[in-house]
C-alpha positions as CSV (number, residue, x, y, z in Angstrom):
1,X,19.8,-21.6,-9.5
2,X,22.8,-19.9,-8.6
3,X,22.1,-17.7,-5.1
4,X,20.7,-14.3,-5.0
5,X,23.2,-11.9,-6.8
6,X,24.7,-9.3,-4.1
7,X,23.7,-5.6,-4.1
8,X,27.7,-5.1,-4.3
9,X,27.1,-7.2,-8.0
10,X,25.5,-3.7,-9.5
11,X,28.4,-3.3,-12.2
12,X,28.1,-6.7,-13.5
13,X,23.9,-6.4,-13.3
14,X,23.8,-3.7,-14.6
15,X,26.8,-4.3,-17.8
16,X,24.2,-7.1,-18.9
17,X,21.3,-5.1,-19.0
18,X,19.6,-6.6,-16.1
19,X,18.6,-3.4,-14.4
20,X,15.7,-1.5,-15.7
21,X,13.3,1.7,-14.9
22,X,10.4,3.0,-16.2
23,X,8.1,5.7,-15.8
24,X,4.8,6.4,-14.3
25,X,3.2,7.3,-17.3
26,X,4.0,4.0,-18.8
27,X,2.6,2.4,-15.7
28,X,-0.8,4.3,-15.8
29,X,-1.0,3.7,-19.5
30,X,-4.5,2.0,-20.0
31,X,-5.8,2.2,-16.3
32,X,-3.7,0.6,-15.2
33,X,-3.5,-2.2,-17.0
34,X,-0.3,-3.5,-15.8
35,X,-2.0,-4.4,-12.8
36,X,-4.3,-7.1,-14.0
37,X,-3.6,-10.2,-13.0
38,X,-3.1,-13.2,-15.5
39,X,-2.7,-13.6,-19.0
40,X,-5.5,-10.6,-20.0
41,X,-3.4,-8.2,-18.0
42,X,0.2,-9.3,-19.6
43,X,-1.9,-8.7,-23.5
44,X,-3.7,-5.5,-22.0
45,X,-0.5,-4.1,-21.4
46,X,1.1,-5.1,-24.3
47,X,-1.2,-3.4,-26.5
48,X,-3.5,-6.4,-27.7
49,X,-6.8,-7.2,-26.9
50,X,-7.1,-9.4,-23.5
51,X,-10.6,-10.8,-24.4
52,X,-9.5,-13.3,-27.2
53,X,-7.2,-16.6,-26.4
54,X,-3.8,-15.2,-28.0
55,X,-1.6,-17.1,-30.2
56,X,2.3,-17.7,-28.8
57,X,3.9,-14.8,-31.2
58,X,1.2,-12.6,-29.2
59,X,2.3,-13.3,-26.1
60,X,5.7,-12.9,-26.8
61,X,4.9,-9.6,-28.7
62,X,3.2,-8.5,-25.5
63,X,6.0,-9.5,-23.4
64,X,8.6,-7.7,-25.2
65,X,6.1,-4.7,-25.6
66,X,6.4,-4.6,-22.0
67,X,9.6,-4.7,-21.5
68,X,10.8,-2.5,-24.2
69,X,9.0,0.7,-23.1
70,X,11.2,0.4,-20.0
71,X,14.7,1.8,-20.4
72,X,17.9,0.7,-18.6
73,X,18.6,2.5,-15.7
74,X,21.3,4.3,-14.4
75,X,23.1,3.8,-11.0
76,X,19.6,4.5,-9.1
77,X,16.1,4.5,-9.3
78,X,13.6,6.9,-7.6
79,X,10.9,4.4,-6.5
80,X,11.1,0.8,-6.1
81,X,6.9,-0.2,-6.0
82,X,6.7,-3.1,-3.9
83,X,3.0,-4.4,-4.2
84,X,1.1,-7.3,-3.8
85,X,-0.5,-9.4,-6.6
86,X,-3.4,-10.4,-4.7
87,X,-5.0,-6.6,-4.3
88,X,-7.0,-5.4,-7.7
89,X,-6.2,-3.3,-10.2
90,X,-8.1,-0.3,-9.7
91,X,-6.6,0.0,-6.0
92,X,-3.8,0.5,-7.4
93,X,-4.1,2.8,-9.9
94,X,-6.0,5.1,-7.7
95,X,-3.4,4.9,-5.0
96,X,-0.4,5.6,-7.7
97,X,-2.7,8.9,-9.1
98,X,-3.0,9.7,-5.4
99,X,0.9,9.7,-4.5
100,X,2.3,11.1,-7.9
101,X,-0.9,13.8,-9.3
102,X,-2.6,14.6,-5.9
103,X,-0.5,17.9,-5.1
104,X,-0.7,19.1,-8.9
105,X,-4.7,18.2,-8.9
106,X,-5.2,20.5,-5.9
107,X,-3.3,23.1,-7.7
108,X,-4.7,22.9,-11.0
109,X,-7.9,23.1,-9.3
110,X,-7.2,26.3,-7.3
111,X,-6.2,27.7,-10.4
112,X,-9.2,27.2,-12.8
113,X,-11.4,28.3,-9.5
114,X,-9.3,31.4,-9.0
115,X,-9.7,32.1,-13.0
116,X,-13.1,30.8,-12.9
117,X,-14.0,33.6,-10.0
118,X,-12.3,36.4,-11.9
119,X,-13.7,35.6,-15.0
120,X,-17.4,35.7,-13.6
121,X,-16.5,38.8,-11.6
122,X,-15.3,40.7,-15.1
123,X,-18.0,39.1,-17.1
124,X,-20.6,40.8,-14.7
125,X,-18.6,44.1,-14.6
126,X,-18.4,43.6,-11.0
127,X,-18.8,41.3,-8.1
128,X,-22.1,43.1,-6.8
129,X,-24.1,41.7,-10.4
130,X,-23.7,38.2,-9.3
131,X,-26.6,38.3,-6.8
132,X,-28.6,35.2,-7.3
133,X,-26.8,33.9,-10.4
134,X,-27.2,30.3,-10.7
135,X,-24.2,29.6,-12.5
136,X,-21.6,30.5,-9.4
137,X,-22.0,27.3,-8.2
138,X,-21.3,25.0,-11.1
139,X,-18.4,27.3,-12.4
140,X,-17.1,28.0,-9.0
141,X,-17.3,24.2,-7.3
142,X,-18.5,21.6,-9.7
143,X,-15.6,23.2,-12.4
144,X,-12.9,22.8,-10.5
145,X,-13.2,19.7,-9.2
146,X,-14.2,18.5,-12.7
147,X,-10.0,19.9,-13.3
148,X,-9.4,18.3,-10.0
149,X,-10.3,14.4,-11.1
150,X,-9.1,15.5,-14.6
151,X,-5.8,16.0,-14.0
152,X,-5.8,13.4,-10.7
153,X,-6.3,10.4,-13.2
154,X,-4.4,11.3,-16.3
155,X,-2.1,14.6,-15.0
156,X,0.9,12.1,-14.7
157,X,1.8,13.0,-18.6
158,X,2.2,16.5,-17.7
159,X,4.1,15.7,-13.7
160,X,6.3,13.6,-15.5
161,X,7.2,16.3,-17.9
162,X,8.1,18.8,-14.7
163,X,9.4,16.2,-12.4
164,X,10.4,12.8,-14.1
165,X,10.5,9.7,-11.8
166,X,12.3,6.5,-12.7
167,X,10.7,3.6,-11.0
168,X,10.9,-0.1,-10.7
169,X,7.6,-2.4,-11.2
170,X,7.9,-6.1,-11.3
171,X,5.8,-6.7,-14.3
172,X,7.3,-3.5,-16.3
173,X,10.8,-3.9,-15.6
174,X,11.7,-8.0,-15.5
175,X,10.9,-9.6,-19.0
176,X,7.8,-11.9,-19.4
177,X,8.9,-14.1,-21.7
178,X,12.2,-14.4,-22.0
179,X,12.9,-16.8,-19.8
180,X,16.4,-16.7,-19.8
181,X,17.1,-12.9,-19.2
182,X,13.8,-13.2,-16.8
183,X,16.1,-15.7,-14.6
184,X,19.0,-13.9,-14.1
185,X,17.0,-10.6,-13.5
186,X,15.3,-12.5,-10.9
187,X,18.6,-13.4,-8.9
188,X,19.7,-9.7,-9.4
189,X,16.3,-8.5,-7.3
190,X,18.7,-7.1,-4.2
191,X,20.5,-5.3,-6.2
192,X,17.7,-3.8,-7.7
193,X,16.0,-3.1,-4.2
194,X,19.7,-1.4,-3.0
195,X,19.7,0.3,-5.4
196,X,16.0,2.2,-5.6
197,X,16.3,5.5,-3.5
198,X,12.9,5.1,-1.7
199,X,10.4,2.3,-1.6
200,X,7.0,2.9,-2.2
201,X,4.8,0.1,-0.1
202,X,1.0,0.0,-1.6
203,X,-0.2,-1.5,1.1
204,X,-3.2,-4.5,1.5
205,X,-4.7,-6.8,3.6
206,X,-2.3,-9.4,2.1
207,X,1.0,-7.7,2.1
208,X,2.8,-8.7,5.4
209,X,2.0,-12.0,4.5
210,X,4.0,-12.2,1.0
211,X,7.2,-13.7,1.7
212,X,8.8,-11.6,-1.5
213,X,7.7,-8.7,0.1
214,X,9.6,-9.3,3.4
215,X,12.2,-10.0,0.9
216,X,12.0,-6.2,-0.4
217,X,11.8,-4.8,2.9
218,X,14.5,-6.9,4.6
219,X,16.7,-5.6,1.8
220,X,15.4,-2.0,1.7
221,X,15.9,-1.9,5.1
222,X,19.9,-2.5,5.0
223,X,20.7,-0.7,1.7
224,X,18.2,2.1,2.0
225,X,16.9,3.1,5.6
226,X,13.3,2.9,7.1
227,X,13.2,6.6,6.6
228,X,12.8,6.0,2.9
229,X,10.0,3.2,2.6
230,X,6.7,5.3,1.9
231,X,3.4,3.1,3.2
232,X,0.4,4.0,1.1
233,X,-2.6,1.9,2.1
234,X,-5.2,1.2,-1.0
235,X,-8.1,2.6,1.1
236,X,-6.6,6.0,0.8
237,X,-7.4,7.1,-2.4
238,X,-11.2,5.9,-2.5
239,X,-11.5,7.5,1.0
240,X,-10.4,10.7,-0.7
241,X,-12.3,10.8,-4.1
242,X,-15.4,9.4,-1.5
243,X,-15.5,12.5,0.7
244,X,-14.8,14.8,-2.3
245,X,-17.7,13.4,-3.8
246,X,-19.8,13.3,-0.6
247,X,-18.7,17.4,0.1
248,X,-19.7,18.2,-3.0
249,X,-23.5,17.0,-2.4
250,X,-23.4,19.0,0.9
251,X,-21.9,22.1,-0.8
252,X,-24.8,21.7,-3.8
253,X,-27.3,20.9,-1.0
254,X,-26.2,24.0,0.9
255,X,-26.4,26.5,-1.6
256,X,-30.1,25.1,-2.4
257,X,-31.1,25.6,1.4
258,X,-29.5,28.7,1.6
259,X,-30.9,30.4,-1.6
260,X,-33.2,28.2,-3.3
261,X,-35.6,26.9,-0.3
262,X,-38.5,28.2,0.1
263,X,-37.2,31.8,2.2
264,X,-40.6,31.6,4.4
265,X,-40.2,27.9,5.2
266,X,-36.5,28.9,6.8
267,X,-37.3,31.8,8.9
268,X,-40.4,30.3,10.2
269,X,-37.6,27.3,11.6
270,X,-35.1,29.3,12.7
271,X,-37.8,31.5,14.4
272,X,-39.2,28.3,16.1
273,X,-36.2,27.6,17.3
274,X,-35.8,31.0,19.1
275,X,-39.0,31.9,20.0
276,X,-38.4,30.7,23.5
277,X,-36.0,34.0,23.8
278,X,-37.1,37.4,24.7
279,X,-38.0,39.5,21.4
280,X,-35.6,42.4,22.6
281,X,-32.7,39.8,22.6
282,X,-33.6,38.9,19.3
283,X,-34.0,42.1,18.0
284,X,-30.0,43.0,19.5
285,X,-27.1,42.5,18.3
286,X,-26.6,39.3,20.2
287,X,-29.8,38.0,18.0
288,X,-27.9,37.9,14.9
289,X,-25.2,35.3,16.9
290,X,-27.9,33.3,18.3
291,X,-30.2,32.9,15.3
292,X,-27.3,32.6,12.8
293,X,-25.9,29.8,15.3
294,X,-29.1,28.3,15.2
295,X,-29.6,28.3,11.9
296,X,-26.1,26.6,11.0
297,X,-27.0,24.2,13.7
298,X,-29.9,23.3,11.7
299,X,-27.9,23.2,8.3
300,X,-25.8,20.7,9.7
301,X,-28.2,18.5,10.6
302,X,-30.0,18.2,7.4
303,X,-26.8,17.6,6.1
304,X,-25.4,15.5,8.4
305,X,-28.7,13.4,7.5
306,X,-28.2,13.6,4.0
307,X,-24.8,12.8,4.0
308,X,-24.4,10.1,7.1
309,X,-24.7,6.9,4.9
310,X,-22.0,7.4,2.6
311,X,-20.0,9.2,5.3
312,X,-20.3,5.8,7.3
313,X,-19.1,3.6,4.8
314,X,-16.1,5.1,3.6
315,X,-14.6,5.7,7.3
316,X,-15.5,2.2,8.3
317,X,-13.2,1.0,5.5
318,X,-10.7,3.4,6.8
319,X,-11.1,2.3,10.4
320,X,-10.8,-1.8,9.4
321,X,-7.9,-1.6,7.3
322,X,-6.0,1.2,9.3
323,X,-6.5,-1.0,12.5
324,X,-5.6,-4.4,10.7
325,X,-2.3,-3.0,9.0
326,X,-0.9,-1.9,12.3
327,X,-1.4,-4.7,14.4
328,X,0.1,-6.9,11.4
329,X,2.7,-5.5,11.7
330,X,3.0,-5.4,15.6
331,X,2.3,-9.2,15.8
332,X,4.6,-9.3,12.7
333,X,6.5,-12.6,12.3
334,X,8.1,-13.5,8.8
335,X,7.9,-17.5,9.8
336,X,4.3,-17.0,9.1
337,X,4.0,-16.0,5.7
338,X,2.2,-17.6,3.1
339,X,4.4,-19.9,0.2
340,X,3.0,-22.7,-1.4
341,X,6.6,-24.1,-2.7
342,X,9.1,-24.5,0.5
343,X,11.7,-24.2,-1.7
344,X,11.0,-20.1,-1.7
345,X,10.8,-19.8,1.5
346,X,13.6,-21.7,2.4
347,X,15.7,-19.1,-0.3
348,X,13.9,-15.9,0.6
349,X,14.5,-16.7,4.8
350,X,18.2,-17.4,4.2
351,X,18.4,-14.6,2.8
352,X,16.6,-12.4,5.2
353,X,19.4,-14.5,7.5
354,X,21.9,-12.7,5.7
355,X,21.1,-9.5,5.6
356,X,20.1,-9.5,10.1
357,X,22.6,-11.6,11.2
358,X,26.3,-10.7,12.5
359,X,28.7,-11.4,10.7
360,X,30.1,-14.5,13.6
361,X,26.5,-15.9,12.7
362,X,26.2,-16.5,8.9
363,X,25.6,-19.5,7.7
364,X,26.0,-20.5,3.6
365,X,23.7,-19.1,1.4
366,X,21.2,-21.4,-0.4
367,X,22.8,-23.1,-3.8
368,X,20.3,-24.4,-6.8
369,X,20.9,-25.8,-10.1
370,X,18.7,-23.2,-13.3
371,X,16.1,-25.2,-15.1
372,X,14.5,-22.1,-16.9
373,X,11.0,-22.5,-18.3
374,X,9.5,-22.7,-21.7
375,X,6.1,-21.2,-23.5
376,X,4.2,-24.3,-22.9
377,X,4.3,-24.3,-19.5
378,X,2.7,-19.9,-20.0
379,X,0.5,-21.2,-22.6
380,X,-1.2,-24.1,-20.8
381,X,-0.8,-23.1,-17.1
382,X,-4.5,-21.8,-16.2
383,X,-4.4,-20.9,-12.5
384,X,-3.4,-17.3,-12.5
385,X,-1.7,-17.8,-9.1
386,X,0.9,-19.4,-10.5
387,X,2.5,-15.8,-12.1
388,X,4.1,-17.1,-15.1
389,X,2.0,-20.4,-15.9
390,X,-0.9,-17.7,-16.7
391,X,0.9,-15.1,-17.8
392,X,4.6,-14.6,-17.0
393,X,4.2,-12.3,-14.3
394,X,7.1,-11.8,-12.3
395,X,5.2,-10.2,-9.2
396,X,5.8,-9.8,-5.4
397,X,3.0,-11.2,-3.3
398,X,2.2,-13.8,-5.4
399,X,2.3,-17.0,-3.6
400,X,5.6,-19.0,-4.2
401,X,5.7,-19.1,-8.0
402,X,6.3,-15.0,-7.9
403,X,9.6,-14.8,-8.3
404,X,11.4,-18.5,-7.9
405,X,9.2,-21.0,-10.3
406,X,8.8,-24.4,-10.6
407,X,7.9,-25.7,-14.4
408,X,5.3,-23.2,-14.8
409,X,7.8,-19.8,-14.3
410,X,11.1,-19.5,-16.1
411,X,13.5,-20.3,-13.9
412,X,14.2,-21.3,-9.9
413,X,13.3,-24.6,-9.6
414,X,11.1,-26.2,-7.1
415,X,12.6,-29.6,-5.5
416,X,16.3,-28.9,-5.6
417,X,17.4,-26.3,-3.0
418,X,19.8,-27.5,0.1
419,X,20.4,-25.0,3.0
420,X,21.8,-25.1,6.4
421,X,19.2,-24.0,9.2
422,X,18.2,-20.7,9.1
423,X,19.5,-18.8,11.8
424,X,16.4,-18.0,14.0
425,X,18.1,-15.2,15.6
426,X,18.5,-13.4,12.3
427,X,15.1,-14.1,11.8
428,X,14.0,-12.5,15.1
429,X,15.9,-9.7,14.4
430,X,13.9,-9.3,11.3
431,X,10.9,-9.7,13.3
432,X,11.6,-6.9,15.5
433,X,12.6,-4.3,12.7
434,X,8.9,-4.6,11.4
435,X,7.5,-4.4,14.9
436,X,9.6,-1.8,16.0
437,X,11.3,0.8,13.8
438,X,9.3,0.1,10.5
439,X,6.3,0.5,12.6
440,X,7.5,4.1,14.3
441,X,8.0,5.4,10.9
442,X,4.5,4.7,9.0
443,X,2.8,6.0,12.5
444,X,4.7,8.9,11.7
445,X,3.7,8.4,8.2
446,X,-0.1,7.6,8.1
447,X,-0.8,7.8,12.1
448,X,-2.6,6.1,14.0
449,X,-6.1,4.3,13.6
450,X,-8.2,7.5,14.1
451,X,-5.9,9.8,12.0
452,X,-5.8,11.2,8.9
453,X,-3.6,13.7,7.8
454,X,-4.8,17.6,7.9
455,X,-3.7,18.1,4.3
456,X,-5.6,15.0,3.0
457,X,-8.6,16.5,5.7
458,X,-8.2,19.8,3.7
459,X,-8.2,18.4,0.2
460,X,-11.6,16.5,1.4
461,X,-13.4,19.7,2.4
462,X,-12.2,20.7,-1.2
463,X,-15.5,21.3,-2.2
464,X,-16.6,23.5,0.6
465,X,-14.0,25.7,0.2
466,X,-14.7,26.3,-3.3
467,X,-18.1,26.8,-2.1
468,X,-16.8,30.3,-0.1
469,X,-17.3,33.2,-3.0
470,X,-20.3,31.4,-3.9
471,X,-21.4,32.3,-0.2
472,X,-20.2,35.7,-0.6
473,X,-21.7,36.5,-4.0
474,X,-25.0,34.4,-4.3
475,X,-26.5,36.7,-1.8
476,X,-27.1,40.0,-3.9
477,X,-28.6,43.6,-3.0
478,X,-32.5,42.2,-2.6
479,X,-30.9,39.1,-0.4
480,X,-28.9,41.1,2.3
481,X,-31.5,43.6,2.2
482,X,-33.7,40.7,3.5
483,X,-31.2,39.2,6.2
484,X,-30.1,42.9,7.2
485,X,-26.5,41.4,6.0
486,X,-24.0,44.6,5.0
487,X,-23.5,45.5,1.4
488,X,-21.1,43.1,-0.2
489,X,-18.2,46.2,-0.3
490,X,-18.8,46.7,3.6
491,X,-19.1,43.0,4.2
492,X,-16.5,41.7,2.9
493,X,-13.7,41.4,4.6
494,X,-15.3,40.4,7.8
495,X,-17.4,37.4,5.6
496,X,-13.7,36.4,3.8
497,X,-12.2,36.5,7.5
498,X,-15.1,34.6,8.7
499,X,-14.7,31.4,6.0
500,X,-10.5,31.6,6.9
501,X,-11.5,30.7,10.3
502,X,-13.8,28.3,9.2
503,X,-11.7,26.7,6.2
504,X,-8.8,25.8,8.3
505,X,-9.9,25.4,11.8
506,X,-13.6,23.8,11.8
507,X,-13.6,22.1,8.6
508,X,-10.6,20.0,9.0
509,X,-12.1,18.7,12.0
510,X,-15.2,16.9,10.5
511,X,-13.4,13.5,9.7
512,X,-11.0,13.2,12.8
513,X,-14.1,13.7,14.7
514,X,-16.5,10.9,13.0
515,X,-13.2,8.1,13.2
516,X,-13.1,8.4,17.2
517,X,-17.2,8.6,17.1
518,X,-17.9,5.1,15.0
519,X,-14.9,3.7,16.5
520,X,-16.9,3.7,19.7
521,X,-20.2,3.0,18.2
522,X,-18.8,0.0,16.3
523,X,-17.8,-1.5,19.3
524,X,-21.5,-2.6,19.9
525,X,-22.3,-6.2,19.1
526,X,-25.5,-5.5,17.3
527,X,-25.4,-4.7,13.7
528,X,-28.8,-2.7,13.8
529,X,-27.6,-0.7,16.7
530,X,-24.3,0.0,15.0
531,X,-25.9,1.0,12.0
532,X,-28.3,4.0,14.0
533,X,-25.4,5.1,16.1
534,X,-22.9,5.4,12.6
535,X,-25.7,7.8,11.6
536,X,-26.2,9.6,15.1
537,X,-22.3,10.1,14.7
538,X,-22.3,11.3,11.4
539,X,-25.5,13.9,12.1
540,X,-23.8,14.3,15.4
541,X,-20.8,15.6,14.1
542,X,-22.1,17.7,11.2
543,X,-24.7,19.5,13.6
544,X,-20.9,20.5,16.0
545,X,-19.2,21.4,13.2
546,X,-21.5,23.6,11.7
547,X,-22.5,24.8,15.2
548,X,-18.7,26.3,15.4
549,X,-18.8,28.1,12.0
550,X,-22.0,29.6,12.7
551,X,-20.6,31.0,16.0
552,X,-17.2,31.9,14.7
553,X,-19.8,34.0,11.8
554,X,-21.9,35.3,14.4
555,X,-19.0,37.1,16.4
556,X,-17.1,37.9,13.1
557,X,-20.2,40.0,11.9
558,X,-20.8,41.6,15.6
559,X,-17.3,42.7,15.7
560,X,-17.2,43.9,12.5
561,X,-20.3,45.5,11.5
562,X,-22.4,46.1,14.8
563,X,-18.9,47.6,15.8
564,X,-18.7,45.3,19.1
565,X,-15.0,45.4,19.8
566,X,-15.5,44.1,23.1
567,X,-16.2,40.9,21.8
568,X,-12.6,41.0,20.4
569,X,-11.3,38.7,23.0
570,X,-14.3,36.4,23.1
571,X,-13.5,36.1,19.2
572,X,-9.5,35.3,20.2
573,X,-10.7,32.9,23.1
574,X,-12.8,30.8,20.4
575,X,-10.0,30.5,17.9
576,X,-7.2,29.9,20.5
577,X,-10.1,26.9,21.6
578,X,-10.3,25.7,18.2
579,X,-5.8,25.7,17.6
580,X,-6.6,23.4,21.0
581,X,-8.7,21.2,19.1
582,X,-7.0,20.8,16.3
583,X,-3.7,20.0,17.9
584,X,-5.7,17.2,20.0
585,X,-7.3,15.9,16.7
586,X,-4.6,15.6,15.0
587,X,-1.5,16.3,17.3
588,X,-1.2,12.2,18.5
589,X,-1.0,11.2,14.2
590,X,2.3,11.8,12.1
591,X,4.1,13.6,14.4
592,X,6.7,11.6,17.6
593,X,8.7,14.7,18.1
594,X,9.9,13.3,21.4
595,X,10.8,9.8,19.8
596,X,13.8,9.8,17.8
597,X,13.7,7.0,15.2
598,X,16.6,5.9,13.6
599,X,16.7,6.0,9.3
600,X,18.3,2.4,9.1
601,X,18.0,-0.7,11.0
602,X,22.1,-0.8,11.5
603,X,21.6,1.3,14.4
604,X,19.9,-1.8,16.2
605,X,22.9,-3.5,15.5
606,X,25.9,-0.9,15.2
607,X,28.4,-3.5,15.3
608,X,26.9,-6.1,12.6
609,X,28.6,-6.5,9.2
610,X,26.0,-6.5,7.2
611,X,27.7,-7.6,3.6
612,X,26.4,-10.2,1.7
């Protein structure tokens, strides 16, 4: 094979039609199909069924099905998806929704629940009528999340309309099956990496350990800047659609304890619970904060219960993955990655060479004669690790047949490459891009092991915050009569001021809190023990949480409606507390405003020529 072509080669690459885009749509069509590995996934995605041994004409229909609905591209791309083959197909979808749909699923969803409230509001010819309806909470929470997943797993039709993004996946955009054109579109990858504006890194367990994927970065890293690679780990998306799921129990569980449990069964717990207080306290306006208090206390421990399994498992994942992709890439070393045929790794790390060394340092590139495959070897190959023996999968992350082939892929032999010695300094240099500046920017991107993002932490307590009118209105004339609550016209802008406080100060805090409490609990050698204390941290941290709304709602309803204004500043003192807490929680993630990073790894080596 002739060497890798040069990003400066873009005029010719792209004159022969080499350089392709597609779109996310066409990615997402069929769940993803794209993603599947092996023959089934090369048919599924080219329209026939994967389940039946196809004939040759199929697969070569399916192949140029594939590469048909892609579209040569003009000078750039937006996103160049650098993946690994060895990481399922469903990961990937739902990480794809979850970086393209996930900001026009929240919105959608805050629409239909604004609509949603409005409508019910009208419909009962005022808010006041809506007093024990038992509809509020399915049309006011289960509704709009319904739109929320709706439009999170098939809402890329309509963001592609508003926004379109070209993009550059293996599989979509080099041909299957033309072997020929597949070649040369292999030696042109640089230029396709140079010329994609940002680089979209779905992250797995596997990735650092592809040697195509240090191949992406290492290029990405010259011809685009570290500043543009986007790191989205798999365990994102399920972590999301996991606590949505999870906060929409507690939000149906907390309307049932609220204002379907038996009304006897809770005042004779809360008054348990206070009866060691004098009755003249109780019966004060300081009774209402301490009984309130109490009884959120004992909200969030039922649900903290209720909810501390699931909970557990979902931010284990987070905590194992999280951890294992950041000290990958601290201990990074690109001598280490996994190739079955030394003949790629001997192309891919002269090439690396390349791109890190100084000009005074290169060495010659690696030279090697085409031999491009044929159909047999697709038909007949049967290991679906070899890319294009099963299926003619041109994928990064797939062990050493991925991009160069021997018989079974179409074109880079495997026993005739000659190199000089790769230049270990060049290597090195590689090394410590990935340890040093790469790494800076995805802890300002994803954080650190105990972070997770406030927005995403907000988009999780979805549910409860839909869940806020249907607190406000569930409770009718007979119900506030009963708690001594105000009328709904007096009470409600201290109850709406009341869930602000809540929605963005307390409820953000749940998950950020449970990360740093398992992290210590998991440190314990037994299993049995680490299993009780996940759950003591889970009900642990529901019962605090739930503790600060109830207090933020005591003091909210003393100032406003027993007229306490000397509680003002207690009320100020307790938010300024939780703006502390907050900015501890989630101050140490994204954020290195006192470490300046540069966008490109020439600022390591300002005086480098970097040309290929």
């Amino acid at each position: 094979m002739n060497r890798l072509r040069r990003p400066e080669s873009f005029d010719e690459v792209s004159a022969e039609g080499l350089f392709r885009a597609t779109s996310m749509p066409a990615i997402l069509a069929g769940r993803g199909a794209i993603f599947v590995q092996g023959l089934p996934g090369l048919l599924g995605a080219g329209g026939f069924p994967s389940a039946k041994i196809p004939t040759k004409q199929e697969v070569l229909q399916a192949g140029s099905f594939i590469f048909e609905s892609s579209s040569c591209a003009d000078a750039h791309v937006d996103v160049f998806v650098s993946h690994c083959w060895s990481s399922g197909r469903w990961a990937k979808f739902l990480a794809l929704c979850f970086y393209f749909n996930l900001t026009a699923a929240v919105l959608c969803s805050l629409t239909a629940w604004l609509l949603a409230t409005a409508g019910m509001i009208a419909y009962a010819h005022g808010a006041t009528n809506l007093g024990g309806n038992h509809l509020l909470l399915p049309i006011l929470v289960h509704f709009p999340i319904v739109v929320f997943l709706v439009v999170f797993f098939f809402g890329q039709h309509a963001v592609h309309r508003l926004q379109p993004t070209s993009m550059w996946l293996d599989r979509a955009c080099i041909h299957q099956t033309d072997h020929d054109f597949k070649h040369r579109q292999i030696q042109a990858l640089p230029v396709f990496v140079a010329r994609s504006s940002s680089m979209l890194v779905l992250w797995d367990d596997e990735y650092f350990r592809r040697l195509w994927c240090q191949l992406e970065l290492a290029t990405f890293a010259k011809y685009g800047g570290d500043q543009e690679v986007r790191f989205l780990p798999l365990w994102m998306a399920p972590w999301l659609l996991s606590a949505l799921l999870v906060n929409s129990l507690v939000a149906a569980l907390w309307s049932m304890l609220n204002y379907r449990g038996p009304q006897e069964v809770l005042i004779s717990v809360t008054y348990s619970c206070t009866m060691v207080l004098p009755q003249s306290f109780l019966d004060s306006s300081w009774g209402f904060l301490v009984s309130d208090t109490v009884w959120s206390v004992l909200l969030g421990t039922t649900l903290g219960i209720l909810a501390s399994i699931p909970w557990t498992i979902a931010c284990r994942a987070k905590l194992q993955s999280h951890e294992l992709m950041l000290r990958q890439m601290a201990s990074f070393d690109c001598r280490a990655a996994e190739c079955t045929i030394e003949a790629d790794r001997l192309l891919v790390e002269q090439q690396v060479q390349t791109l890190f060394q100084s000009r005074q340092e290169e060495e010659a590139v690696v030279q090697a004669p085409s031999s491009p495959g044929s159909y047999e070897h697709v038909q007949t190959e049967s290991n679906a690790s070899t890319a294009l023996g099963t299926d003619g999968i041109v994928a990064p992350g797939v062990p050493s047949t991925a991009y160069l082939a021997g018989s079974a892929t179409a074109g880079i032999p495997r026993n005739s490459v000659t190199s000089t010695e790769i230049d270990q300094k060049a290597l090195d240099a590689f090394n410590s891009y990935i340890r040093g500046p790469l790494r800076r920017v995805v802890m300002e991107s994803v954080g650190n092991q105990l972070h997770v993002p406030y927005r995403i932490c907000l988009v999780a307590a979805l549910p409860l915050i839909l869940y806020s009118p249907v607190d406000l209105l569930q409770c009718g004339a007979d119900c506030r009569a009963r708690y001594n609550f105000p009328s709904l016209e007096t009470g409600f802008r201290s109850e709406m001021l009341s869930w602000l406080v809540v929605i963005f100060l307390v409820l953000p805090i749940f998950y950020p809190i449970l990360l740093r409490m398992l992290k210590q609990a998991f440190t314990v050698q037994s299993q049995k023990l680490q299993l009780v204390l996940a759950i003591l941290s889970a009900v642990l941290t529901f019962t605090y949480g739930y503790f600060c709304a109830g207090v933020v709602d005591g003091l909210v309803y003393n100032i406003f409606q027993q007229g306490l204004v000397g509680l003002v500043p207690v009320f100020a003192l307790l938010v300024i507390l939780l703006l502390l807490q907050l900015r501890c929680l989630f101050g140490n993630g994204p954020a290195f405003a006192s470490t300046h990073v540069d966008g490109t790894y020439r600022a390591l080596h300002a005086e480098d020529d970097f040309s290929i």
